[in-house]
DOTI-927680 format. One line per field, with one value per residue: residue in one letter; x negated, y negated, z negated of N, C-alpha, C, O, CB in turn. Coordinates in steps of 0.2 Angstrom, whole numbers, always signed. Glycine has a CB too. Layout:
r	(A:...) .
n_x	(X:...) .
n_y	(Y:...) .
n_z	(Z:...) .
ca_x	(X:...) .
ca_y	(Y:...) .
ca_z	(Z:...) .
c_x	(X:...) .
c_y	(Y:...) .
c_z	(Z:...) .
o_x	(X:...) .
o_y	(Y:...) .
o_z	(Z:...) .
cb_x	(X:...) .
cb_y	(Y:...) .
cb_z	(Z:...) .
END
This chain:
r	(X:X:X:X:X:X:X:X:X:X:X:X:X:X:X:X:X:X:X:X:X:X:X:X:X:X:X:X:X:X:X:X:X:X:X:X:X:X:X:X:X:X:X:X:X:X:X:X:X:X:X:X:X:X:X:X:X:X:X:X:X:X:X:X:X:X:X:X:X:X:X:X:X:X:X:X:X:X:X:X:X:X:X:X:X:X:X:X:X:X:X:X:X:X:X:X:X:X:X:X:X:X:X:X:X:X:X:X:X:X:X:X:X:X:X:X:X:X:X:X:X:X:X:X:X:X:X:X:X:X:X:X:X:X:X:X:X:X:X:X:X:X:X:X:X:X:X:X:X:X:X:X:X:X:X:X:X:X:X:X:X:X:X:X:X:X:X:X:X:X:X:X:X:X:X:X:X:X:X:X:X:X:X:X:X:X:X:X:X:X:X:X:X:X:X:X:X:X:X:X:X:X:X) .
n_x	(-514:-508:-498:-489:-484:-477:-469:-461:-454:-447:-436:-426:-420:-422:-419:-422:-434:-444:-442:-443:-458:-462:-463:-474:-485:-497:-514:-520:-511:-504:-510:-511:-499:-498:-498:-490:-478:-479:-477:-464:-458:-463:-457:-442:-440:-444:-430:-422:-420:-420:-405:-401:-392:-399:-409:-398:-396:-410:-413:-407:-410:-418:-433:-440:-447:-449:-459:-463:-453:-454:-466:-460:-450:-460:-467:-457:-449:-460:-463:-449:-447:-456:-453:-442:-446:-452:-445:-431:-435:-440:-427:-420:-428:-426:-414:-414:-424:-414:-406:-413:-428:-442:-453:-462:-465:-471:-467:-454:-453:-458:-449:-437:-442:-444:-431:-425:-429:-420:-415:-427:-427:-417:-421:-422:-409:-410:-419:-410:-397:-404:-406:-393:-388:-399:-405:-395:-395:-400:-392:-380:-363:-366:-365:-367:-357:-342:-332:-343:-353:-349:-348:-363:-365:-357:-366:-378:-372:-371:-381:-387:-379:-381:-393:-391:-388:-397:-406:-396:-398:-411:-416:-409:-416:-429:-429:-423:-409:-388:-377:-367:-376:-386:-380:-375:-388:-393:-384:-385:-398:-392:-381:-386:-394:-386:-377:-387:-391:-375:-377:-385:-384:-373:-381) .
n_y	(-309:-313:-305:-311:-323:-315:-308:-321:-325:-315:-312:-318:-309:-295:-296:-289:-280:-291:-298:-288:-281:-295:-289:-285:-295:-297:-308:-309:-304:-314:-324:-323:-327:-337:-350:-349:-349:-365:-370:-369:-374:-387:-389:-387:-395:-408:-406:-407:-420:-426:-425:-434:-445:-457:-458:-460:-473:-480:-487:-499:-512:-514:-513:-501:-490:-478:-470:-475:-470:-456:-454:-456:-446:-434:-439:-440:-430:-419:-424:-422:-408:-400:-404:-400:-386:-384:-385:-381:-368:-365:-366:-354:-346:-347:-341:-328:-323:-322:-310:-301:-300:-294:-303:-316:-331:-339:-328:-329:-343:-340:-331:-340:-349:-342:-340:-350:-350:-352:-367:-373:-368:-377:-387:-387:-390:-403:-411:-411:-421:-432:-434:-434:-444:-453:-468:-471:-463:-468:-477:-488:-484:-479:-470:-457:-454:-449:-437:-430:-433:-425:-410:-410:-410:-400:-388:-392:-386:-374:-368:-368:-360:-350:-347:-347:-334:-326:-331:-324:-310:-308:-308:-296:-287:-288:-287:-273:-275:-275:-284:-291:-293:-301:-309:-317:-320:-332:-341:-354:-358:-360:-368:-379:-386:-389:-399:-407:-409:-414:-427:-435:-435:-447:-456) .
n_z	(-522:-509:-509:-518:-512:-500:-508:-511:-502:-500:-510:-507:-499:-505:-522:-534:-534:-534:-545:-553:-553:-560:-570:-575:-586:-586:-588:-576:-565:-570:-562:-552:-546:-547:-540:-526:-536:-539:-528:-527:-538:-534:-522:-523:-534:-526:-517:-528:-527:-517:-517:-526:-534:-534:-525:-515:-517:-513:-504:-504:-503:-494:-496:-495:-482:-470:-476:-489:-493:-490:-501:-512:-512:-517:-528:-536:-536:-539:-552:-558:-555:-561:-575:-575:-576:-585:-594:-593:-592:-605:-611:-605:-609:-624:-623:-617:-627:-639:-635:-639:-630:-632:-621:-615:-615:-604:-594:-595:-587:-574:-569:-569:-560:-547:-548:-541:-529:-516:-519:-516:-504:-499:-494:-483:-475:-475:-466:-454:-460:-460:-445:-441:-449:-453:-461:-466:-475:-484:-491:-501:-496:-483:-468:-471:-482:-485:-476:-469:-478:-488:-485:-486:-496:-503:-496:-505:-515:-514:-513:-525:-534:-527:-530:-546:-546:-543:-555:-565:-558:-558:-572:-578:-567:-574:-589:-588:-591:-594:-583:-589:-601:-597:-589:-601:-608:-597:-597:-605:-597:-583:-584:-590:-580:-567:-575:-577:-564:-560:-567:-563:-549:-550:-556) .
ca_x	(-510:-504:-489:-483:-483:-473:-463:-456:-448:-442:-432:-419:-415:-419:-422:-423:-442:-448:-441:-447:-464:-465:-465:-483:-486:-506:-516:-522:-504:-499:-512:-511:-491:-496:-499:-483:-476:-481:-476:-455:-457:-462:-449:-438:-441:-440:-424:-416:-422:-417:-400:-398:-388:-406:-409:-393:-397:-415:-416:-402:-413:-421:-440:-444:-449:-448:-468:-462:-446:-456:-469:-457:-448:-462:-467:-449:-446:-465:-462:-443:-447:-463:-453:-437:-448:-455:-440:-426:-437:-438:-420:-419:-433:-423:-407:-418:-425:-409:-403:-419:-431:-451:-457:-469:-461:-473:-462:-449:-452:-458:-440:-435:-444:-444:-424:-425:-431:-413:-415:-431:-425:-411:-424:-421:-405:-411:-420:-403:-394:-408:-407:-388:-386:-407:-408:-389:-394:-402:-388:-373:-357:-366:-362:-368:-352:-334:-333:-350:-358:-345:-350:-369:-368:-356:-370:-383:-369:-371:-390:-387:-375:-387:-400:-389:-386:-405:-407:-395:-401:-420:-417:-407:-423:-434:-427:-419:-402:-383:-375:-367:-379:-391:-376:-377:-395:-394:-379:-388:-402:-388:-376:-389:-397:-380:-376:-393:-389:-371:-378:-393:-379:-367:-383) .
ca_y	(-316:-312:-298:-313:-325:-312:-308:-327:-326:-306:-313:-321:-302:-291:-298:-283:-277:-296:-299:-281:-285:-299:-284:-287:-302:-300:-313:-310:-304:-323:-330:-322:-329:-347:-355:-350:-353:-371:-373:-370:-378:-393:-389:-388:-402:-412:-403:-410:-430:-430:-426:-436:-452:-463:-457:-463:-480:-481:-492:-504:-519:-514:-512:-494:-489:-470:-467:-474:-464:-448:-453:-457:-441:-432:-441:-441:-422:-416:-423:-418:-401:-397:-405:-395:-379:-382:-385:-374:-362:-365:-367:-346:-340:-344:-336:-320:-320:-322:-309:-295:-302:-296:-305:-321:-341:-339:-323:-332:-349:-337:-328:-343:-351:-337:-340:-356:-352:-356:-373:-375:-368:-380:-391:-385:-396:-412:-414:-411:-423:-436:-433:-437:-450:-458:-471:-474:-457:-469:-485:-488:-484:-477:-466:-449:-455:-446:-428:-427:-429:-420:-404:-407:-407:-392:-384:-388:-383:-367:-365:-369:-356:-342:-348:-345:-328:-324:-330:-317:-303:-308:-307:-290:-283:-288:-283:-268:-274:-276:-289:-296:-296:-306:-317:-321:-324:-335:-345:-361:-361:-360:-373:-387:-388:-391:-403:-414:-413:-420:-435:-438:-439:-451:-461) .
ca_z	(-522:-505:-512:-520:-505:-497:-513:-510:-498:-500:-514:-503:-496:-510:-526:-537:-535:-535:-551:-557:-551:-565:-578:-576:-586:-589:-585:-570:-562:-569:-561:-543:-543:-551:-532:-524:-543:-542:-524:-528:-542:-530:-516:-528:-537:-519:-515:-530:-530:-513:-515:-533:-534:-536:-518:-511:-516:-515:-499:-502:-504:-488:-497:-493:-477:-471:-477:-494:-495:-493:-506:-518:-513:-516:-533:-540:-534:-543:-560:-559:-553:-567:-579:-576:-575:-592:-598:-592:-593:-614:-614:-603:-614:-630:-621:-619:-634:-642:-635:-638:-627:-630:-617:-616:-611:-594:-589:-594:-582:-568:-568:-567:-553:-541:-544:-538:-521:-510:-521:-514:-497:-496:-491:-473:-473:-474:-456:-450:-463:-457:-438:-442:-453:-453:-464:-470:-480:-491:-490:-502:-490:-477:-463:-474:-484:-484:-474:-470:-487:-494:-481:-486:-505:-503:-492:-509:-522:-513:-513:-532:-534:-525:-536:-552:-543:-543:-560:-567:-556:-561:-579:-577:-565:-580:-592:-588:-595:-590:-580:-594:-607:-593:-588:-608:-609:-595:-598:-603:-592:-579:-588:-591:-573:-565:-578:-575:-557:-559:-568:-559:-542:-554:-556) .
c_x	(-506:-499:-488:-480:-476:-468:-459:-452:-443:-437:-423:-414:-416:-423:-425:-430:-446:-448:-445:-452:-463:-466:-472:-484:-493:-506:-519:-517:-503:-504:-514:-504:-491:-495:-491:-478:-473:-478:-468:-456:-456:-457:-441:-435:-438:-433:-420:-417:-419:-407:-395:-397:-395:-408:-405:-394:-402:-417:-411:-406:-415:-429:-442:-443:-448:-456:-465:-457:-450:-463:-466:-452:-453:-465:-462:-450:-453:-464:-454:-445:-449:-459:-447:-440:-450:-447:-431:-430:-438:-433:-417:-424:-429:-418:-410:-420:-420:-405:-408:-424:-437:-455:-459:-462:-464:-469:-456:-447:-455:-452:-437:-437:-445:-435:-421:-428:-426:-413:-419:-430:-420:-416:-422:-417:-406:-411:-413:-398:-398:-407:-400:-384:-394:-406:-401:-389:-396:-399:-382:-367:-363:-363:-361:-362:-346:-337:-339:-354:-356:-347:-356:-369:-363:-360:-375:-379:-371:-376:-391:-385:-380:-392:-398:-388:-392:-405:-404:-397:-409:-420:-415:-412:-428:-434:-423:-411:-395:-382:-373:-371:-385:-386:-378:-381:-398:-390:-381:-391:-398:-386:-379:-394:-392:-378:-380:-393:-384:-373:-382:-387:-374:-372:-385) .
c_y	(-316:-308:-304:-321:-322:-311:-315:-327:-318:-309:-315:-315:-297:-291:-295:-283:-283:-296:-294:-281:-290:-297:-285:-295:-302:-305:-315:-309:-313:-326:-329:-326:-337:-351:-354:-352:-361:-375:-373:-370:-388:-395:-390:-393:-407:-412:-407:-418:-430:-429:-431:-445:-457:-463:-460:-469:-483:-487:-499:-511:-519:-512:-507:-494:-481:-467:-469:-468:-455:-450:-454:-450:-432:-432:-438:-432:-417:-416:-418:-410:-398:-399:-399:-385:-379:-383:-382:-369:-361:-363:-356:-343:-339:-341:-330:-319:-319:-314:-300:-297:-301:-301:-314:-329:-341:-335:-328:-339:-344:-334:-334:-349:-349:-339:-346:-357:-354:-361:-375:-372:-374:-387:-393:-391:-403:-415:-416:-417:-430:-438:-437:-443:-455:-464:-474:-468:-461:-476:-483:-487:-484:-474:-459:-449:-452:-439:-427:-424:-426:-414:-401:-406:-401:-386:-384:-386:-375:-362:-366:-364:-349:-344:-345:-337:-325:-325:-326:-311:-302:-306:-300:-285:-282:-286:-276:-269:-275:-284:-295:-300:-300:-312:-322:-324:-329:-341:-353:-364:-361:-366:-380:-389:-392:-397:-410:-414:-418:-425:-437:-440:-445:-458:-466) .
c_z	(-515:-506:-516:-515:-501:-502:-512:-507:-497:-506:-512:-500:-502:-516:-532:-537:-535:-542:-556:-558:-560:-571:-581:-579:-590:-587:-580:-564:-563:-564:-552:-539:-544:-544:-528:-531:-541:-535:-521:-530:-540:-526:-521:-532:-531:-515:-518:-531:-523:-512:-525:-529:-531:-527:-514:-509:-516:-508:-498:-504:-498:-489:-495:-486:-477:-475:-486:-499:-497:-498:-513:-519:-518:-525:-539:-541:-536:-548:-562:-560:-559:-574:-583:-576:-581:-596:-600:-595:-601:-615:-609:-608:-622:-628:-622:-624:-639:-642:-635:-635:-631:-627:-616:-611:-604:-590:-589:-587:-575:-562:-565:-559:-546:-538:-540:-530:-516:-513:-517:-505:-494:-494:-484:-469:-471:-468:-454:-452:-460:-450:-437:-444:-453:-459:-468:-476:-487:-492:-494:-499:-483:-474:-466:-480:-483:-481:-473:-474:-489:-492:-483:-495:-506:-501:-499:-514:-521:-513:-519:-535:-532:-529:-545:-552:-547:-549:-565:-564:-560:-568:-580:-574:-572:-585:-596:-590:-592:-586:-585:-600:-604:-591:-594:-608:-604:-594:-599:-598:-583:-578:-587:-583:-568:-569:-578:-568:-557:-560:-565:-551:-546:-554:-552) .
o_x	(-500:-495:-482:-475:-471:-463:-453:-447:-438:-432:-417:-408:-411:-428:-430:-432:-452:-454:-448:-453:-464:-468:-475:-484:-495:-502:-520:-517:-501:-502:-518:-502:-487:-491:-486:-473:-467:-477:-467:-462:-452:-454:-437:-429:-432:-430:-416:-414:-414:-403:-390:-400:-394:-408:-407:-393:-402:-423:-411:-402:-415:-431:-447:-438:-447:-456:-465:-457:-450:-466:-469:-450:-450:-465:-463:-450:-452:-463:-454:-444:-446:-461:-446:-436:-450:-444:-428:-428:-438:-432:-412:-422:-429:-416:-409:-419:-421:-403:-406:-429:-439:-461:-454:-458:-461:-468:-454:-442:-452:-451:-436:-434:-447:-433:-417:-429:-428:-408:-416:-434:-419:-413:-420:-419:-405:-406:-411:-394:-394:-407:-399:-380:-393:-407:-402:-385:-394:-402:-378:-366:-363:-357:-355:-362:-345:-342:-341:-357:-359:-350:-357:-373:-366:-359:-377:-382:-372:-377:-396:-388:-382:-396:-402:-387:-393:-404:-407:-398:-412:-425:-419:-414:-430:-439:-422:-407:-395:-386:-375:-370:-389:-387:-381:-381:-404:-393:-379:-390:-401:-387:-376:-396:-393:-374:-378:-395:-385:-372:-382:-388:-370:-370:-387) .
o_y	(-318:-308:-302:-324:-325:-312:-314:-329:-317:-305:-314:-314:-295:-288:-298:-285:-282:-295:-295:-281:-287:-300:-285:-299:-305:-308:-321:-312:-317:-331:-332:-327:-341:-355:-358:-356:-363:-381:-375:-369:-392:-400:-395:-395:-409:-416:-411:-421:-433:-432:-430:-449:-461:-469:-463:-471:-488:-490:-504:-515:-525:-509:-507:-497:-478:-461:-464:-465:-451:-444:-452:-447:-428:-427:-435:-429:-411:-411:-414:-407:-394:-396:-396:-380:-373:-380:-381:-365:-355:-359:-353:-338:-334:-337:-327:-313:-314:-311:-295:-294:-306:-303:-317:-330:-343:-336:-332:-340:-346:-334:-334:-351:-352:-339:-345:-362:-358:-363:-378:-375:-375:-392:-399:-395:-407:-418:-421:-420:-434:-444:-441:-445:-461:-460:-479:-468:-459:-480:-478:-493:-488:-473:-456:-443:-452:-436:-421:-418:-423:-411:-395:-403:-397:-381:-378:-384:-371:-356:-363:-362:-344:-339:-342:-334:-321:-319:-324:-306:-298:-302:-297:-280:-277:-282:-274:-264:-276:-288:-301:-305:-303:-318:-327:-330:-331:-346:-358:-369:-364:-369:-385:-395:-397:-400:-416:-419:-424:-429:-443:-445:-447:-464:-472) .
o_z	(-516:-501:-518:-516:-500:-500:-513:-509:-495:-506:-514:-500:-504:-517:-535:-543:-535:-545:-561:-564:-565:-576:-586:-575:-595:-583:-578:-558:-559:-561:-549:-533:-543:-544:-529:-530:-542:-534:-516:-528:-542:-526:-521:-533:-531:-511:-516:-536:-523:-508:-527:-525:-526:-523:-509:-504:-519:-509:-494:-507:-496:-484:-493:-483:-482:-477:-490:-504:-502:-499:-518:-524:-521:-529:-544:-546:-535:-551:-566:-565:-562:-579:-588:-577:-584:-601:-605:-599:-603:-619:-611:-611:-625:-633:-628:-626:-643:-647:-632:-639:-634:-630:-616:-606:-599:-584:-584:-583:-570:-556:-559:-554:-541:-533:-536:-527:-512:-511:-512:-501:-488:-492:-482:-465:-467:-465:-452:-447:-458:-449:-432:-441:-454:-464:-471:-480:-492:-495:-493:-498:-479:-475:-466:-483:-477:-483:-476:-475:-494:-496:-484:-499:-510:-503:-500:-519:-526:-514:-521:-539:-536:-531:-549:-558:-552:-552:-570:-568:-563:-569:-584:-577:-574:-586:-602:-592:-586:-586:-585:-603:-607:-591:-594:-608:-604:-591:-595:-595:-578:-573:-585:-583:-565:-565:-578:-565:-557:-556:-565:-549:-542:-553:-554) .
cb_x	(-515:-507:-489:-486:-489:-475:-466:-457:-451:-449:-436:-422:-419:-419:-420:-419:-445:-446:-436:-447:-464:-461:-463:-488:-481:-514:-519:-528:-497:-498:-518:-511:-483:-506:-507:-482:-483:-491:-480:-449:-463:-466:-448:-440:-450:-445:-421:-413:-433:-422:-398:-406:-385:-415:-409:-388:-393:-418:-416:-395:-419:-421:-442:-441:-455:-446:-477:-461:-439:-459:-473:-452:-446:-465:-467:-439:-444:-471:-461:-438:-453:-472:-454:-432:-454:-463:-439:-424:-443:-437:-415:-422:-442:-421:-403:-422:-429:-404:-398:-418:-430:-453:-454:-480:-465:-481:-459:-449:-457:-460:-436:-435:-448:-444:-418:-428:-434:-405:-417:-435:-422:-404:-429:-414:-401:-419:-424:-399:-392:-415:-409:-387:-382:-408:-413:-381:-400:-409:-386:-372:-353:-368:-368:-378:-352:-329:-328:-352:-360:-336:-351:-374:-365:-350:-372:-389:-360:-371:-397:-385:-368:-391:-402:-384:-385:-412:-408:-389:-402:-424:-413:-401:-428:-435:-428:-422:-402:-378:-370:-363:-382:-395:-367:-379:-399:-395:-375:-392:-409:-383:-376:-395:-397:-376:-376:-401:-387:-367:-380:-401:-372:-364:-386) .
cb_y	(-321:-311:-289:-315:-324:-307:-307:-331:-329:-295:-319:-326:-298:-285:-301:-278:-271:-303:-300:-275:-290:-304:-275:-286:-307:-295:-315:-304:-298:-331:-333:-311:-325:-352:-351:-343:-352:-373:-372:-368:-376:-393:-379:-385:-404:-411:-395:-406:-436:-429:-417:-435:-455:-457:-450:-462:-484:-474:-488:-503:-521:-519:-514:-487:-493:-467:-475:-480:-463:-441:-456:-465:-440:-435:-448:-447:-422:-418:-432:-419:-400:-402:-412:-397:-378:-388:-391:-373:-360:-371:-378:-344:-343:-347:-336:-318:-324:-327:-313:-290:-307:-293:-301:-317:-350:-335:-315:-333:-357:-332:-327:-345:-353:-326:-338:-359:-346:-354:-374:-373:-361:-382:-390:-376:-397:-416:-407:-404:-420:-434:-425:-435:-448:-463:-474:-474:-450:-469:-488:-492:-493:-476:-465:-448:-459:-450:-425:-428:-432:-419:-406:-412:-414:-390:-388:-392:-384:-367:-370:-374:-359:-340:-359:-349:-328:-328:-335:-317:-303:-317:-311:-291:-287:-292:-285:-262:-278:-275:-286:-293:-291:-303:-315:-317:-319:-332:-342:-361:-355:-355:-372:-387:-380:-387:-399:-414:-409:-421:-437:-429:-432:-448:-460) .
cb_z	(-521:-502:-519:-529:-500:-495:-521:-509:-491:-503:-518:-495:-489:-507:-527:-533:-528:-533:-551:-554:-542:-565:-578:-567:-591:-588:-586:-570:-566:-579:-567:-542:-549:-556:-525:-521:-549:-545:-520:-528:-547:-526:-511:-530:-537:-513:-516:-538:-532:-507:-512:-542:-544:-543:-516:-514:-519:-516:-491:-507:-510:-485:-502:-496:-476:-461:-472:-495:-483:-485:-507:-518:-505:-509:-530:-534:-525:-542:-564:-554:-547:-566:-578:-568:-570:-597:-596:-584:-589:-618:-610:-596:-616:-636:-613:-616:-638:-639:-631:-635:-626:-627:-612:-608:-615:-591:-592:-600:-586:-571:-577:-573:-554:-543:-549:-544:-518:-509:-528:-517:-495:-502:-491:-470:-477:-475:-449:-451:-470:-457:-436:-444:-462:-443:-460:-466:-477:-493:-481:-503:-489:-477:-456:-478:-485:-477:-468:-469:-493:-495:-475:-482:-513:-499:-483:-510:-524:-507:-508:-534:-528:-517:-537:-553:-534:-540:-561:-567:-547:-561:-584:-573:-558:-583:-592:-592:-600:-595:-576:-596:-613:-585:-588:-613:-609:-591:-603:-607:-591:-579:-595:-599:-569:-565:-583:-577:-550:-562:-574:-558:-538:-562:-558) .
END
């Protein structure tokens, strides 16, 4: 269990032999990766509620306090997370199966949730985006509006973008295949991620 602790964060530098690693999908390999698994699927989760529309204007009545804010971050950014993990990860497993794919829906959402660790690192940002803007972060027209926020949602398109990275490399370590034919088989689970953030910022 500890090689896959460490495997988390070696992903960020060299993703190649993480992903390789996941060729082992007995049961006892899934269930030494499940805990770190389940804890980017969380971060993760909380990365993307707090940068969705809902968050923006979640204090404009004034009723939350900073204690509710992070249980609602916390809440909002668990179900999202677990729910986006079973769910993307359906919508990658039939890409790969599509396109030859042996291998099991748990590899498949594994794949997927290792690539999702700079999702889950873009956490980092907040404090800073907090410490900056505090409590207009969650106000209609606030301060975190115009060049700044534009700065920090370019800062998580980025961490989205290296996540989409990983998840073509991850599927290419896995299953030994080209760039292209993992781009292929990833193209949805890429596509519809980014697509329920836009809306989720619009909402």
């Amino acid at each position: 269990m500890r090689d896959w602790w460490l495997r988390t964060l070696l992903v960020l530098q060299r993703p190649r032999p993480v992903f390789t690693a996941l060729r082992d999908d007995s049961r006892a390999a899934a269930a030494d990766r499940s805990e770190p698994v389940l804890l980017i699927v969380l971060l993760a989760g909380i990365a993307v509620a707090l940068a969705s529309g809902t968050a923006a204007h979640l204090n404009d009545d004034g009723s939350y306090d900073g204690l509710l804010i992070a249980i609602w971050a916390f809440l909002a950014g668990g179900i999202s997370g677990l729910s986006a993990y079973f769910v993307f990860g359906a919508v990658l497993h039939g890409g790969v199966k599509a396109l030859g794919s042996q291998g099991s829906y748990r590899r498949s959402r594994h794949v997927l949730a290792f690539a999702a660790v700079p999702i889950a690192l873009s956490l980092a940002a907040w404090p800073v985006k907090l410490a900056l803007y505090g409590g207009d972060w969650f106000h209609t027209g606030g301060r975190d509006t115009g060049d700044g926020g534009l700065a920090f949602d370019l800062i998580q398109l980025a961490f989205f973008a290296w996540s989409a990275f990983l998840l073509v490399a991850g599927v290419r370590a896995v299953h030994g295949w080209t760039w292209g034919r993992a781009a292929a088989a990833c193209a949805f689970a890429v596509v519809a991620p980014v697509v329920v953030t836009l809306l989720l910022r619009a909402a």
